[in-house]
C-alpha positions, 0 to 999 in steps of 0.5 A: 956323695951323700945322697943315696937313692931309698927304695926298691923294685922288682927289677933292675938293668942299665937301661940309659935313655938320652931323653930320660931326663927331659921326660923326668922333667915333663912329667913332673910339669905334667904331674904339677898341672894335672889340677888335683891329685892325692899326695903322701910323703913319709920320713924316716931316721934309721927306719923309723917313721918320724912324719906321716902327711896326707894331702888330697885336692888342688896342690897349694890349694882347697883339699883334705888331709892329716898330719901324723907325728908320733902318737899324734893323728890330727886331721886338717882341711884346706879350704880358701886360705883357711885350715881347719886343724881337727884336735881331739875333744876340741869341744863337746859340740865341736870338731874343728879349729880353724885358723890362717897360714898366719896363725899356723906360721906363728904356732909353728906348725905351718911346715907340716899343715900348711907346706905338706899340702903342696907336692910341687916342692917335691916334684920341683927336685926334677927340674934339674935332673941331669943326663945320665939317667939310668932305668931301674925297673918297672913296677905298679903303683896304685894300679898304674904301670910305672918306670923306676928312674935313678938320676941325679939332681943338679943342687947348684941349678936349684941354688942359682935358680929355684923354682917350680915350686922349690924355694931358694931357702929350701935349695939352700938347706938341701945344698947343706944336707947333700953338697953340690948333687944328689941322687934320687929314683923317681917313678913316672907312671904310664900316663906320663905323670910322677907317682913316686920320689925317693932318696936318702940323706946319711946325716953324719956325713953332710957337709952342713947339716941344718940345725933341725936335723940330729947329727947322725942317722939315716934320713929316708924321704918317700913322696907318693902321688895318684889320683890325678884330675880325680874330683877331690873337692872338700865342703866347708865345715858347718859353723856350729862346728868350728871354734877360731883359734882364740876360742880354743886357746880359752878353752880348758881343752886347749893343747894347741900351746905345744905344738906337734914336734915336726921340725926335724924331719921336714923335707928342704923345699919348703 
């Protein structure tokens, strides 16, 4: 097994319920239909943050939200198939640089704006957790009282049928990380929704490591949630703040020609 659950709790048992993992899967289709929620997810190599990503609103939909890659902080906003990217000193008079996911797909940049606005590919890894699930703990987490699963995910499930969010190239390029199965915690929260996914990759023992990722070190994913059914909505900018992505790329400004290095660390379920 390559796959190791990151994390910790307050406490742990052996706990193991017959229904744990049904209620795994409910709750992440319960978490999927909530409407809008607030979502971060983190990546670490060998306890470094690599990406930092913040999304608020309707999953794959209208919201808020910010990339963070090294030095780099840029703002974005999701509003009706258009993202609006906030670089710095964009213009003298503007703020934002709106493009489409077309326009972000082709500058490279799409995996971290345009895919980390959709937590269903994390929550997607639990439609295929499979019994044994063992109980950890229980903590609190933004202020709900939550239960900390340890399960294992059924990678061959993901590969025969993607779904819910988890596409079948991004099944393939987690089967190339972690084999056959894996191991992962996920927290549900009282309210019967998932506030926390975590688990780990040791990179120098994948069986076939995609090209993105360095050949050795330990991968750390972390996906928060809270927030749900919450009024997250954003207003479209106003015109004489925004500048189409031409307009910028003409600009003495411009910076938009390397884009931020996120490719790296960027979670398989895109």
């Amino acid at each position: 097994m390559m796959f190791v659950a990151a994390g910790c709790s307050k406490a742990a048992d052996t706990t193991r319920g017959e229904d744990s993992a049904a209620l795994l899967r409910d709750a992440a289709a319960a978490s999927v239909s909530a409407g809008s929620l607030k979502f971060s997810f983190n990546a670490a190599i060998d306890g470094q943050l690599q990406v930092h990503t913040e999304f608020a609103g309707k999953p794959a939909g209208n919201g808020s939200g910010r990339v963070q890659t090294g030095q780099r902080n840029i703002p974005f906003l999701a509003i009706d198939d258009r993202f609006y990217i906030g670089y710095a000193d964009v213009a003298p008079d503007k703020k934002w640089v709106v493009m489409s996911l077309q326009e972000l797909e082709n500058l490279g940049v799409s995996a971290t704006v345009g895919d980390q606005r959709d937590p269903q590919q994390a929550l997607a890894l639990l439609s295929s957790v499979k019994e044994p699930v063992q109980k950890v703990g229980t903590e609190t987490l933004n202020g709900v009282p939550a239960t900390r699963y340890r399960c294992t995910i059924d990678i061959k499930a993901l590969l025969a049928a993607p779904g819910g969010g988890f596409s079948a190239d991004g099944a393939r390029r987690l089967s190339g990380l972690v084999g056959d199965s894996a191991v992962i915690d996920a927290w549900r929260g009282d309210d019967g929704k998932i506030h926390r996914i975590s688990y780990g990759v040791d990179l120098a023992k994948s069986p076939a490591r995609p090209s993105e990722f360095p050949e050795t070190g330990k991968l750390a994913y972390q996906y928060d949630f809270s927030d749900y059914g919450k009024d997250l909505s954003v207003e479209t900018p106003a015109p004489d703040q925004v500048m189409t992505l031409d307009e910028y790329k003409a600009s003495p400004r411009a910076e938009i020609g390397e884009p931020p290095p996120t490719t790296t660390v960027v979670p398989p379920g895109g």
